[in-house]
N, C-alpha and C positions, 0 to 999 in steps of 0.2 A: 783647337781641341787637343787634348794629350791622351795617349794611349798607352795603356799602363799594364805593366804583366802581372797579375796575379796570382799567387800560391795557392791554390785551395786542394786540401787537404779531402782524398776521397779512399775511400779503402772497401772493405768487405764489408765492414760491420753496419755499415749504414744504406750501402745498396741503395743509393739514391742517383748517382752520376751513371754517364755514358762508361764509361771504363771498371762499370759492377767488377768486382771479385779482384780487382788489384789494389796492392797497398803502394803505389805509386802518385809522386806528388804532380798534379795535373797543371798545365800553364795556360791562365784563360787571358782575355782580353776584353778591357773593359773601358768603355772612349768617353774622357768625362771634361769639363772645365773646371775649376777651380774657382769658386764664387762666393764672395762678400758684401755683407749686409750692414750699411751703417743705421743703426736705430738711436733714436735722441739717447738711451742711457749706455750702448756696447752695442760690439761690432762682432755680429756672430759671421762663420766661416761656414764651409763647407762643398761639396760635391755636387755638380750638376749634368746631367746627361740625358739617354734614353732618345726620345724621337719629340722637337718642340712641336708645338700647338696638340698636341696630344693631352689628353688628361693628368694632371701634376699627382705627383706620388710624393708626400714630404712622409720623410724617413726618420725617425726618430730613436736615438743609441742608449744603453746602459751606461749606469753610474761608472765611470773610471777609463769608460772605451770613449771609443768615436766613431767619424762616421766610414771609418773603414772595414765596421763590421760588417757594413752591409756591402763590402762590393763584391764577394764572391755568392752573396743572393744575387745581384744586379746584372753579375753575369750570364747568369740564365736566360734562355731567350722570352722564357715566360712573361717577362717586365718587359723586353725591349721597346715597347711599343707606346709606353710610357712617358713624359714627362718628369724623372725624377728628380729628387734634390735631398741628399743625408745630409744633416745639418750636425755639425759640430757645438753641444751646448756650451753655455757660458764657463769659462774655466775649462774646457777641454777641448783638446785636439787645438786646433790655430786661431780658434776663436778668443775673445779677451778676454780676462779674469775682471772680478767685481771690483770697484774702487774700494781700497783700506778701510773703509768706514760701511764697508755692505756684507753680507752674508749671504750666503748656499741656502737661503730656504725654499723646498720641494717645490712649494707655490711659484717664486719668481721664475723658473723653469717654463712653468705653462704661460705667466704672462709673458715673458720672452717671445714663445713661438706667436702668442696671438699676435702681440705689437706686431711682429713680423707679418703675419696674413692680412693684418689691417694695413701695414706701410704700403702693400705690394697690390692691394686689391685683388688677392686671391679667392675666389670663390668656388665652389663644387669638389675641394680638394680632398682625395686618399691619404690618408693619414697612417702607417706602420711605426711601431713603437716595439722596441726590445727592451722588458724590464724596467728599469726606471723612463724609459721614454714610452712604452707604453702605460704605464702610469699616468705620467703626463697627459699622453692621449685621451686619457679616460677623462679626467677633469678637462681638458680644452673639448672634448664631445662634450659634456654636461653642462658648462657653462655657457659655449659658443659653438655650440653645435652646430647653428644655422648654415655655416659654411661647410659644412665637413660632413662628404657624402658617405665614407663607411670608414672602419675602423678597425687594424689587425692587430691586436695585441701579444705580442711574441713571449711566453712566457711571464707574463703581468694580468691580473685581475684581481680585482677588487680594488684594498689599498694594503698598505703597509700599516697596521693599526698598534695601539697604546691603550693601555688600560688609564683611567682615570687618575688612581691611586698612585699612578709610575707622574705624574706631573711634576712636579717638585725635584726629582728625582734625575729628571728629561732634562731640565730648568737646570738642575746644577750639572749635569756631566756636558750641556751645553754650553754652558760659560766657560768650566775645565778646559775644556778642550780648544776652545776656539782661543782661548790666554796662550796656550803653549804654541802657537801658528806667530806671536807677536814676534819680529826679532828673529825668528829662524832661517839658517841659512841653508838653502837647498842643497841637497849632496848631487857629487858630482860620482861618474863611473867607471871605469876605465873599459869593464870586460863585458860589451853590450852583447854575448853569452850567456851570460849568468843572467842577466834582468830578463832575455826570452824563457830560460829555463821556470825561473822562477813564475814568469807570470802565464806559463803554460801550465803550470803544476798549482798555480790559484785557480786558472779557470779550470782545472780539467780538460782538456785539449790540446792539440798535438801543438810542436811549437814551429810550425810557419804559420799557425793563424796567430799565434801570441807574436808571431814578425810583424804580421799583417798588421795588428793594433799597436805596435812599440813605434814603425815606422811612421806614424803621424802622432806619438804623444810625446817625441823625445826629440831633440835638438842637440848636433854636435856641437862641442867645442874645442878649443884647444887641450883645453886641463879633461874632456871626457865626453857622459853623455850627460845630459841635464833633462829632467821632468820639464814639461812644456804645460802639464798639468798642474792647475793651482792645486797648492798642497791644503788649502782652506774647503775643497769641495770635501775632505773628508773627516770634516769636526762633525762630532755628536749631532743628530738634531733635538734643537730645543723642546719641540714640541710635535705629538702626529695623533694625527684622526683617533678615533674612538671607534669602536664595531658600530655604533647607532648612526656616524654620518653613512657608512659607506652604502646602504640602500638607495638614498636620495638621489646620491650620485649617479648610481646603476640607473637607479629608474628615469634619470633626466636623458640616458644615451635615444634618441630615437632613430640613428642610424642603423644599417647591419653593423654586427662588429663580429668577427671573429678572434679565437685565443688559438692559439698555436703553445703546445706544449712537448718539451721533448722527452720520450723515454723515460731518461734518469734526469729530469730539469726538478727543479725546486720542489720539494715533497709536498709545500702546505697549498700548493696551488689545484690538483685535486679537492682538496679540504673547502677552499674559497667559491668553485667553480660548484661544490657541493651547494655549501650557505648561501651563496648569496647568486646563483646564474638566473635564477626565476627573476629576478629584479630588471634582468636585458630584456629589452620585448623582441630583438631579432638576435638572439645566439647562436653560433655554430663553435665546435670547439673540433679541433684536429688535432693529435696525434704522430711526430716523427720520430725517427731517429737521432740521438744524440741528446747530450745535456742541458746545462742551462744557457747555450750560446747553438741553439741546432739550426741555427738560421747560417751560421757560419761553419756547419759540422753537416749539413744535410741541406743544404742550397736549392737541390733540383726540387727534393720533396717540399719546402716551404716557399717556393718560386708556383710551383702548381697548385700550392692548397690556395694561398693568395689570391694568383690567378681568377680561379676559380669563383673565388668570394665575390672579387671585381667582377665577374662577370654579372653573378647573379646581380650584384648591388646597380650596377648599369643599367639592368634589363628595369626593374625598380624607377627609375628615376624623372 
């Protein structure tokens, strides 16, 4: 087992940690293995820890991050007692990119993780999903639910939708995009400063969590730092749901599920939670501090609300 020190980022404004009222960076510890998964089409990566024979927590990360978002959640003692596993998706963080002749579509995501439940004969399993992996979540509860005792959705509900009339439109900036990935050659970096700067100032958040996510998506070399991220996860997609599937969806979850949303997180996900939450037959939605990463900006607060969920959904079972 390896034990790793963690940066998490805790100040006044979120008054969620043990150390309320200081803007002092806090050093946790977090004891996990390093664990891979060969499935017949890729080899996905990622983090295992928490307390075995305990009930599994498979962890699910945002488009571009990995599974290091979660480990200043996982720090909290609220999960310790857990079975968890942050899984790194296809093309991110140490897991494998698609072979030349495959594509990033939203769907191959969900069947990923199922292959995976099914290689493993996982059953009765906690599923958390941040953003595009709770997304995911949401179609692996709808389709293959059977296995998957509740559902915490961090910032994601409903779906990511497309108007009809944009198809053609979807269709062409899909093909565009994924031509210019042919033949491209990855840049390299010298001043791994600047890419934290940067990718703190994308998320909105301080930059030892943008450490936190850079130190599993990047790889030294000699000439610099180089993206470990396929650059293909981020071509157009060709094609996305319409507002008339996503009821279906909703209404197939028969699990609890909870949505976690932060403060200042995604505007149109009040809008969502409006339209379309009567479609959950077990909703709860929470409320933290922090943006659209508050699982990583407010840890204690979204470690309890969880918690919490877990317990109820237990009590259920």
């Amino acid at each position: 087992m390896r034990t790793r020190s963690v940066r998490v980022f805790r100040n006044s404004k979120h008054r969620v940690c043990p150390n309320q009222g200081s803007n002092s960076i806090s050093v946790v510890a977090v004891t996990y293995n390093e664990v891979s998964f060969d499935l017949p089409h890729i080899q996905l990566k990622g983090l295992r820890g928490g307390t075995p024979g305990k009930p599994l927590l498979l962890l699910l990360h945002g488009w571009l991050d990995n599974c290091h978002s979660f480990l200043p959640l996982l720090s909290e003692p609220e999960l310790a007692d857990y079975d968890w596993i942050a899984l790194d998706f296809a093309g991110h963080g140490h897991s494998s990119h698609r072979g030349a002749d495959a594509a990033y579509y939203f769907v191959d995501y969900m069947y990923d993780v199922q292959a995976l439940i099914e290689q493993q004969g996982w059953q009765h399993l906690h599923v958390v999903g941040h953003s595009m992996g709770g997304y995911v979540g949401q179609l692996l509860g709808a389709c293959f639910g059977e296995r998957i005792a509740s559902l915490v959705t961090i910032e994601a509900f409903g779906l990511v939708t497309g108007e009809p009339e944009q198809t053609l439109q979807l269709l062409r900036d899909g093909y565009t995009s994924r031509q210019k990935q042919f033949g491209r050659e990855l840049p390299t970096y010298k001043d791994l400063n600047h890419l934290i700067q940067a990718r703190a100032k994308a998320g909105d958040f301080p930059p030892e969590l943008a450490e936190l996510l850079l130190r599993r998506n990047l790889t030294h070399t000699e000439a610099g730092f180089c993206w470990r991220t396929d650059p293909r996860v981020r071509t157009t997609s060709p094609f996305r749901f319409t507002q008339q599937h996503v009821p279906s969806v909703l209404q197939a979850l028969q699990m609890p599920v909870q949505v976690v949303l932060g403060e200042d997180g995604h505007a149109q996900l009040p809008d969502a939670l409006a339209q379309w939450g009567a479609h959950v037959q077990q909703l709860s939605v929470v409320q933290v501090a922090g943006g659209h990463h508050a699982h990583m900006q407010s840890p204690r607060s979204v470690a309890q609300a969880i918690r919490a969920h877990l317990d109820t959904s237990n009590m259920h079972d």
